[in-house]
Backbone as CSV, one residue per row, in Angstrom:
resi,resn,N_x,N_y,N_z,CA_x,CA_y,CA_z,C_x,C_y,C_z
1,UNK,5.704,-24.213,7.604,4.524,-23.424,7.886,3.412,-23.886,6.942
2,UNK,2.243,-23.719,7.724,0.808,-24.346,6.479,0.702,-23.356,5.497
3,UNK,-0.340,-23.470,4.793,-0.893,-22.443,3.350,-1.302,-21.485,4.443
4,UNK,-2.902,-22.029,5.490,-3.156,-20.968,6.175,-2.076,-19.990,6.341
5,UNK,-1.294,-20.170,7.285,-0.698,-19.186,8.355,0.609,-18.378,6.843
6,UNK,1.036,-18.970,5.498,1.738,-18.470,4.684,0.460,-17.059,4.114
7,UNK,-0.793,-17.716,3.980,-1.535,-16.815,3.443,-2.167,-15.259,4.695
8,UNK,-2.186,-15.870,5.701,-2.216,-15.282,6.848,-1.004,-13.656,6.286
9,UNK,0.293,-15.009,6.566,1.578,-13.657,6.854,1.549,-12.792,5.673
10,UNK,0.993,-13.139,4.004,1.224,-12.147,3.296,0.054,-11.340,3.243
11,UNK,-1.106,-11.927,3.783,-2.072,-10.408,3.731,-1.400,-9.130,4.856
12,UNK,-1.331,-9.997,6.012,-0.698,-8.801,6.592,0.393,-7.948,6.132
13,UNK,1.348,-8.586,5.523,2.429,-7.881,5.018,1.845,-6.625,3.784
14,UNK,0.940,-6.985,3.030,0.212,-6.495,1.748,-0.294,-5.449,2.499
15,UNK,-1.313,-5.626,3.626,-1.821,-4.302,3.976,-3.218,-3.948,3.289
16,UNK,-3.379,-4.812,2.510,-4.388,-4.544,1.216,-4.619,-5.519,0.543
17,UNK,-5.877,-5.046,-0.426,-6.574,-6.421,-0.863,-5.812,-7.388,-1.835
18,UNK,-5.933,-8.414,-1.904,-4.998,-8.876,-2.863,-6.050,-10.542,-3.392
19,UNK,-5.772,-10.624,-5.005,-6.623,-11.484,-5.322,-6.292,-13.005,-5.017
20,UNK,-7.227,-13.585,-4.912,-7.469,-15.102,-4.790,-6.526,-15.647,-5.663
21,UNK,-6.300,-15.359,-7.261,-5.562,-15.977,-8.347,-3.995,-14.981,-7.789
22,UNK,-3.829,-14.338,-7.384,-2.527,-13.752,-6.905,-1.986,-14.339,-5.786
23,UNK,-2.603,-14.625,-4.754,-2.438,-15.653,-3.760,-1.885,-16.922,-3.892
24,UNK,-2.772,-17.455,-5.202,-2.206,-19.455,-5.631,-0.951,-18.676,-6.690
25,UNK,-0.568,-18.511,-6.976,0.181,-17.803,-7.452,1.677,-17.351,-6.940
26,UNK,1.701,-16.560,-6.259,3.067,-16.330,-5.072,3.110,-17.913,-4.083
27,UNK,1.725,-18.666,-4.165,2.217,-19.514,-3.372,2.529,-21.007,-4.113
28,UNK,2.331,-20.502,-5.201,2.815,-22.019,-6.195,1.505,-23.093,-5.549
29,UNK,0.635,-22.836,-5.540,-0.686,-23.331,-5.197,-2.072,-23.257,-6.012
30,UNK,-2.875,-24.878,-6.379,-4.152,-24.617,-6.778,-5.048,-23.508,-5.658
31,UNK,-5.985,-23.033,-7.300,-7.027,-21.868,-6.276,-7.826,-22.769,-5.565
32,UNK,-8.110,-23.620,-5.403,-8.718,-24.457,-4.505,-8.484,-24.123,-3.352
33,UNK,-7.280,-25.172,-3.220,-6.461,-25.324,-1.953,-6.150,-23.774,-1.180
34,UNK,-6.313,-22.904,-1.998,-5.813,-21.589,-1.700,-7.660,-21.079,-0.681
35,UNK,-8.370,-21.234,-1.506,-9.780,-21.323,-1.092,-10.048,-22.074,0.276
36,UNK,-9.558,-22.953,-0.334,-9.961,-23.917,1.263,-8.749,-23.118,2.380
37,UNK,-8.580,-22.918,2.656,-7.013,-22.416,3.207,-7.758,-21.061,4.022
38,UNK,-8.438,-20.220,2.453,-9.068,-18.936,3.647,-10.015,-19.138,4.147
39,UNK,-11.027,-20.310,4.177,-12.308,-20.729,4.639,-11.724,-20.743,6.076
40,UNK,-10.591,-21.568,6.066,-10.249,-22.214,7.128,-9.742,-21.012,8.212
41,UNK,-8.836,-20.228,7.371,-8.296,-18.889,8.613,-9.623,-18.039,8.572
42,UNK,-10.425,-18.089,7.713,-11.884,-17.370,8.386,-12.106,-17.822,9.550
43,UNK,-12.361,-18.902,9.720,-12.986,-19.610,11.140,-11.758,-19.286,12.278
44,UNK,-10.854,-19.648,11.885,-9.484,-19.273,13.128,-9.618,-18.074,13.727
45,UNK,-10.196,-17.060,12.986,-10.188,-15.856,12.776,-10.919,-15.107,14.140
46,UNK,-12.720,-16.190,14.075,-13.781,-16.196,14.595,-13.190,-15.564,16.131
47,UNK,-13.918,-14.569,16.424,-13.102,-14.186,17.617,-12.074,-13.624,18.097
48,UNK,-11.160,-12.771,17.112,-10.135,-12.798,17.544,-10.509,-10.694,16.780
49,UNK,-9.018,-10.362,17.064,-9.186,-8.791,16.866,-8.876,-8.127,15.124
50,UNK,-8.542,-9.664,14.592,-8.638,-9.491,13.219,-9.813,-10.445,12.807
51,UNK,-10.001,-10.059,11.414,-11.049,-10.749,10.259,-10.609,-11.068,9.326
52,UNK,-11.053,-11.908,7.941,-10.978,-11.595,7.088,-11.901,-11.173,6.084
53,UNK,-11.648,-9.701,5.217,-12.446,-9.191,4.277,-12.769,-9.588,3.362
54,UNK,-13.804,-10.080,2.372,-13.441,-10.370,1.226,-14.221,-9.452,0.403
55,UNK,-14.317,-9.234,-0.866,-14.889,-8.698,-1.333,-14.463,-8.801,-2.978
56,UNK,-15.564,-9.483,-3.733,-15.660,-9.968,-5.047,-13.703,-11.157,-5.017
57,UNK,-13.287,-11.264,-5.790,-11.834,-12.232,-5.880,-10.842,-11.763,-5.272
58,UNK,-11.073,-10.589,-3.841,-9.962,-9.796,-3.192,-10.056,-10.378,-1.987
59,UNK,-9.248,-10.587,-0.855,-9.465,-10.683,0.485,-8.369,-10.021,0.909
60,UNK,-8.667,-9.353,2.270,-7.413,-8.751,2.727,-8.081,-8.851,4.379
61,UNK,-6.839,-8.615,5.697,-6.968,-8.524,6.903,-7.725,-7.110,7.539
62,UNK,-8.746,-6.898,8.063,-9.115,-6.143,8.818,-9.627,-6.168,10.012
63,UNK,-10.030,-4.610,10.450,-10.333,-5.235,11.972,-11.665,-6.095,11.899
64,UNK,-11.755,-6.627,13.323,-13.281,-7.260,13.217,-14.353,-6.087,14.276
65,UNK,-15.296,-6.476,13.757,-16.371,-5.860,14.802,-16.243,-5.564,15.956
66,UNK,-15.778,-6.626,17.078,-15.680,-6.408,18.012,-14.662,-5.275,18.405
67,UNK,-13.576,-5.180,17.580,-12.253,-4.305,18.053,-12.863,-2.863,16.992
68,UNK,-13.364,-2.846,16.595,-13.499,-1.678,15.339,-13.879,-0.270,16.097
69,UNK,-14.650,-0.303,17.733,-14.828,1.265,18.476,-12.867,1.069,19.055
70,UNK,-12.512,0.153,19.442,-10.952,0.362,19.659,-10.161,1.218,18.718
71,UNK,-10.559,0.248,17.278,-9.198,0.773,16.515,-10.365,2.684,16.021
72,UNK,-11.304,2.484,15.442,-11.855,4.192,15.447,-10.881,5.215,16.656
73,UNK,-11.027,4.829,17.909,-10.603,5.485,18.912,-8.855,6.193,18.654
74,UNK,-8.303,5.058,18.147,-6.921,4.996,17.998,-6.606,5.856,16.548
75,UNK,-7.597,5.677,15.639,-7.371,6.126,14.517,-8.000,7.752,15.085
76,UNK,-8.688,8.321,15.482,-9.036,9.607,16.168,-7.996,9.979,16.439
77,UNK,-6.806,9.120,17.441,-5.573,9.610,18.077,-5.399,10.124,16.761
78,UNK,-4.799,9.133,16.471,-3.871,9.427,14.886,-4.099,10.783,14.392
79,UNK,-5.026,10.790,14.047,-5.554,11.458,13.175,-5.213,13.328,13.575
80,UNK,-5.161,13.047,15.091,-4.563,14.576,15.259,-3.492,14.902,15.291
81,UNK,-2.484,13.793,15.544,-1.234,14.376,15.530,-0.607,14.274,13.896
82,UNK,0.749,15.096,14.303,1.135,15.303,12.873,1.308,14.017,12.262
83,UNK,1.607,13.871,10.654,2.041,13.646,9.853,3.315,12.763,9.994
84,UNK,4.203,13.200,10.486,5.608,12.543,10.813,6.346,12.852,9.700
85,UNK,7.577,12.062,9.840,8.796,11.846,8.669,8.016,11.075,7.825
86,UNK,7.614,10.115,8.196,7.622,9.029,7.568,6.278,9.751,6.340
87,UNK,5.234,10.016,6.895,4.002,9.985,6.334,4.417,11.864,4.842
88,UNK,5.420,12.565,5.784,5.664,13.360,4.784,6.782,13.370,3.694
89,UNK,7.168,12.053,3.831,8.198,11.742,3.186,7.467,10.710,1.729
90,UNK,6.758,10.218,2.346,5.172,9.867,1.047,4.552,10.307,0.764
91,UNK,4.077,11.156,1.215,3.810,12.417,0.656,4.518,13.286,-0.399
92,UNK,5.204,13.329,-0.348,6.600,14.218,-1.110,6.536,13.195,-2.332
93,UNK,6.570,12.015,-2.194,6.654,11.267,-3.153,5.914,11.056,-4.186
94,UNK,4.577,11.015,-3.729,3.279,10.615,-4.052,2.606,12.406,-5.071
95,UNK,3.407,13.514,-4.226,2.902,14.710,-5.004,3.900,14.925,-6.311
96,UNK,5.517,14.638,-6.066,5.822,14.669,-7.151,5.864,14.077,-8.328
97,UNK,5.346,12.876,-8.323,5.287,11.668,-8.941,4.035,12.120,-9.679
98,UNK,3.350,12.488,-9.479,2.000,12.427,-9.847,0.753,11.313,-9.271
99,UNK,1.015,10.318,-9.926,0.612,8.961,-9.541,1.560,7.972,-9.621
100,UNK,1.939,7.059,-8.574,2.651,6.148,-7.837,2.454,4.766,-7.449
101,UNK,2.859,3.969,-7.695,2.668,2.585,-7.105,3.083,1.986,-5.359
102,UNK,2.259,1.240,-4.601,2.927,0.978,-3.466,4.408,0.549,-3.693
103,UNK,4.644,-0.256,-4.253,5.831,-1.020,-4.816,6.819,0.296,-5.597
104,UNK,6.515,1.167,-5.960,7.512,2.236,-6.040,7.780,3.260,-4.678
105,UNK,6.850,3.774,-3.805,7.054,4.225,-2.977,7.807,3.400,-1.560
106,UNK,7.457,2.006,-1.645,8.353,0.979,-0.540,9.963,1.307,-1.555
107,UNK,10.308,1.320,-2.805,11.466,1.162,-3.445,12.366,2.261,-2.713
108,UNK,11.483,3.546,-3.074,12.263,4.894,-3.036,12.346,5.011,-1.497
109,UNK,11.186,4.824,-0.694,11.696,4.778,0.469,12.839,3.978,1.337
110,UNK,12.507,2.520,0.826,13.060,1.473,1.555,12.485,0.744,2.089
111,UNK,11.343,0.889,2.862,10.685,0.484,3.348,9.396,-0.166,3.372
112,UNK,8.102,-0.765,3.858,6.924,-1.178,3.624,6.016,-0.109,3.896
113,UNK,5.135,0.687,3.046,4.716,1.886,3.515,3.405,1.640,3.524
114,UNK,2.730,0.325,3.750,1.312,0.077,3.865,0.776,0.659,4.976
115,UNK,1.283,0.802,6.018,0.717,1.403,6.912,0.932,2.704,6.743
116,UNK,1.249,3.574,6.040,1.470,5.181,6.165,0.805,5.397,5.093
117,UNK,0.699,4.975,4.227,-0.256,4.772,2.717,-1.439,4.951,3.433
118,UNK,-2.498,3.568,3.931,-3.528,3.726,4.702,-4.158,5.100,5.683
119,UNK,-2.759,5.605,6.216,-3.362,6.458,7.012,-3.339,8.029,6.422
120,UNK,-2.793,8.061,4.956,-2.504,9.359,4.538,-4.182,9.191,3.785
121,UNK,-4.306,7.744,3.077,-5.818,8.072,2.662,-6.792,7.852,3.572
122,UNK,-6.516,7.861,5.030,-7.855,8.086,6.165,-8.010,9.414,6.122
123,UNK,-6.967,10.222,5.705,-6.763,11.247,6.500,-7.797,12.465,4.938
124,UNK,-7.617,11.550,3.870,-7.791,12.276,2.709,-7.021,12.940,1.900
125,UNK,-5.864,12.376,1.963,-4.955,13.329,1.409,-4.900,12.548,0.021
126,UNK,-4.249,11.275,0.064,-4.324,10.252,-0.621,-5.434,9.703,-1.257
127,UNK,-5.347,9.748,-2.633,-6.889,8.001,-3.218,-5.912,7.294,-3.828
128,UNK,-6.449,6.586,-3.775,-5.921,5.366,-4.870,-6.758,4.923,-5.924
129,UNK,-6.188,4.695,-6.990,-7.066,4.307,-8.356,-6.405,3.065,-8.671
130,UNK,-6.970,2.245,-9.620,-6.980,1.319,-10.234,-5.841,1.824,-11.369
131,UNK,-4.907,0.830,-11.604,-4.023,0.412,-12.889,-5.180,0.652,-14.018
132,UNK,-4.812,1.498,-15.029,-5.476,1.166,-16.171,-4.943,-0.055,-16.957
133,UNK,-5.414,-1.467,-16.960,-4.995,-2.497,-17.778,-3.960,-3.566,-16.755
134,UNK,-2.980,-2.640,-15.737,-2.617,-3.479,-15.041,-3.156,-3.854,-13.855
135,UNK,-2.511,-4.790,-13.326,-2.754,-5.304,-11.971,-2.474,-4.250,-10.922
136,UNK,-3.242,-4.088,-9.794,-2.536,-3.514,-8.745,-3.289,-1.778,-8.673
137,UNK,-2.774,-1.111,-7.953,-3.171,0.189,-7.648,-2.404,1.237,-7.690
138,UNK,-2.509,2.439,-7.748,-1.454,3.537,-7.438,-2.124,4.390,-6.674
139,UNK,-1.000,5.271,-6.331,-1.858,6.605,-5.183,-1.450,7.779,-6.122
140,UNK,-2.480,8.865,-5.698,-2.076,10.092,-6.244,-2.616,11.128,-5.216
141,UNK,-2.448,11.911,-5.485,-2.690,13.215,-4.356,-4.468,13.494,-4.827
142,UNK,-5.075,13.803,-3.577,-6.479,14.233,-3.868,-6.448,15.787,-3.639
143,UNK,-7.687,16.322,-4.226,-8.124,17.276,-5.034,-7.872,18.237,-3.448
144,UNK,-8.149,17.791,-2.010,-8.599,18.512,-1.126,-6.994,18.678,-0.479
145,UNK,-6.031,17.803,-1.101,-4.729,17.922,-0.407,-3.658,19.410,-1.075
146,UNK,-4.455,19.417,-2.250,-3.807,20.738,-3.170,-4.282,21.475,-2.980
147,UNK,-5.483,21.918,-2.392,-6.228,23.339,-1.865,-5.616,23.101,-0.457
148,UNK,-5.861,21.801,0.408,-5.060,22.702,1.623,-3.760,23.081,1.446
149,UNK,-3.017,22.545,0.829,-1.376,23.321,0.254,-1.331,24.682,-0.574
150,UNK,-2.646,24.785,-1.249,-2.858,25.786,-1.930,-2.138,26.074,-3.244
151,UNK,-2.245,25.320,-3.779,-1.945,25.156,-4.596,-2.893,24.454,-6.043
152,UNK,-2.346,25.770,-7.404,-3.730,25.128,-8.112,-3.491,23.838,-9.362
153,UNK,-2.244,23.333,-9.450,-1.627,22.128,-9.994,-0.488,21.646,-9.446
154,UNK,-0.021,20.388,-9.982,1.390,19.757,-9.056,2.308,20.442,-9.432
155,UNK,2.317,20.855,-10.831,3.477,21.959,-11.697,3.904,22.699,-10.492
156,UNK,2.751,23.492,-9.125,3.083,24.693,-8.864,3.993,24.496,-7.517
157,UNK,4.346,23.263,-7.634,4.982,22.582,-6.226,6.450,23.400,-6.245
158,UNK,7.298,23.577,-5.310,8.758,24.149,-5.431,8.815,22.964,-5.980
159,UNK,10.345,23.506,-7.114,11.428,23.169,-7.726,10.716,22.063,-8.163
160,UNK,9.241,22.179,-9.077,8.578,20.624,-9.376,10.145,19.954,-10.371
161,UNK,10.507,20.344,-11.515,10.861,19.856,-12.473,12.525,19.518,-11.843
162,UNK,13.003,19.880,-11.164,14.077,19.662,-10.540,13.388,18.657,-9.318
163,UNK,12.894,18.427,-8.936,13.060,17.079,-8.293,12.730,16.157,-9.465
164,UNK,11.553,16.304,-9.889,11.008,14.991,-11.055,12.502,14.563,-11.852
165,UNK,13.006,15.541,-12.356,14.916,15.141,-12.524,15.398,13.860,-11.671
166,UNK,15.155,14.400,-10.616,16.257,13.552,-9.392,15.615,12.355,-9.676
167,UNK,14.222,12.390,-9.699,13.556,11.244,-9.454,13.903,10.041,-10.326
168,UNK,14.124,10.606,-11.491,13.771,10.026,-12.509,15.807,9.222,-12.623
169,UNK,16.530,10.518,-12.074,18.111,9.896,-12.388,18.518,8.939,-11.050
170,UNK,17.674,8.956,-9.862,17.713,7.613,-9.075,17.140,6.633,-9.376
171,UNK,15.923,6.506,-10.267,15.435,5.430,-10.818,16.451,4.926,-12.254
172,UNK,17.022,5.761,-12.946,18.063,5.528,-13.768,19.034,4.553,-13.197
173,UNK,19.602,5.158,-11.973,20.773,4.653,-11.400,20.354,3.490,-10.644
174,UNK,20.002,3.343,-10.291,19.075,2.157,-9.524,18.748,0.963,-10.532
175,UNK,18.652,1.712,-11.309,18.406,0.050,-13.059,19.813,-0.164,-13.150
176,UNK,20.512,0.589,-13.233,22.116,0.573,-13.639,22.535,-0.422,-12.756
177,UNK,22.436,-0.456,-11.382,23.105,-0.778,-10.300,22.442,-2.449,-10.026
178,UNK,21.320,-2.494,-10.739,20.454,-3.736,-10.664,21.027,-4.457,-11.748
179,UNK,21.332,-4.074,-13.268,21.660,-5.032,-14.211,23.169,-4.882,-13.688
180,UNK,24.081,-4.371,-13.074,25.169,-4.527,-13.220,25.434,-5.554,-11.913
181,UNK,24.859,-5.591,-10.949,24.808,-6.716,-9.606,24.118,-8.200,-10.947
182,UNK,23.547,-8.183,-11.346,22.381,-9.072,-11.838,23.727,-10.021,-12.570
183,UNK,24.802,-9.222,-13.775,25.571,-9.083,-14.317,26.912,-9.799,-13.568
184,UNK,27.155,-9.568,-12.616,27.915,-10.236,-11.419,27.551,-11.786,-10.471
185,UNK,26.330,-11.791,-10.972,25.952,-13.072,-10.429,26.089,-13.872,-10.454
């Protein structure tokens, strides 16, 4: 497979912006070549129902213009029906946690939760902030998701301190189970 279509498959997979020096990077590639690479799927791009975003040393996949009253329309759907398993099951995560990393919530779930991430912060429930010092982002619950729960801190969640427990003794066990496979290798 080329750089294009490698750099292609991990924005989509990411879901989100991801830097130019992070890119040559996972791909064992000069930023050049990495550069020339998105110039190039820009133009591929030209026309089609995706784009690419960039914005300051980030680029990530979005819609393009032409499809953007489509996907609004679709995101309207969305937007009324419930929540699901999936989206309240990150949820759950994201409130007890406090603040969360994508890469911890794909862990605990299992899964890639870029797309349920995205739509919990269309919806406002979700922001995301910046790493202080590190790379990358976390989510935390917004201010308007605890008044509609009603609630006047995360403390006041059921059984907060008994899950944060659990949380904390599956992430225990989960290191355990990693150096001891690691250990077997």
């Amino acid at each position: 497979m080329n750089l294009e279509a490698n750099i292609e498959a991990i924005l989509f997979f990411k879901g989100e912006p991801v830097k130019r020096k992070k890119l040559a990077e996972i791909l064992n590639e000069d930023i050049s070549r990495v550069n020339e690479a998105l110039q190039s799927l820009q133009s591929s791009l030209i026309g089609r129902g995706v784009t690419l975003v960039t914005e300051g040393d980030s680029v990530m996949l979005g819609t393009s213009a032409d499809s953007s009253a489509l996907i609004e329309q679709l995101t309207k759907e969305e937007l009324a029906r419930d929540l699901g398993k999936a989206g309240l099951e990150t949820l759950s995560i994201v409130l007890y946690k406090k603040e969360v990393s994508k890469k911890e919530i794909d862990y605990i779930r299992g899964v890639n939760s870029a797309f349920i991430i995205r739509n919990l912060m269309i919806r406002g429930l979700l922001e995301r902030v910046e790493k202080g010092g590190i790379r990358g982002y976390s989510y935390k619950p917004t201010i308007e998701l605890l008044s509609y729960m009603g609630i006047n801190k995360l403390e006041d969640l059921p059984e907060y301190e008994n899950v944060l427990r659990e949380f904390e003794e599956f992430s225990k066990n989960e290191s355990v189970k990693e150096i001891s496979e690691s250990d077997g290798k």
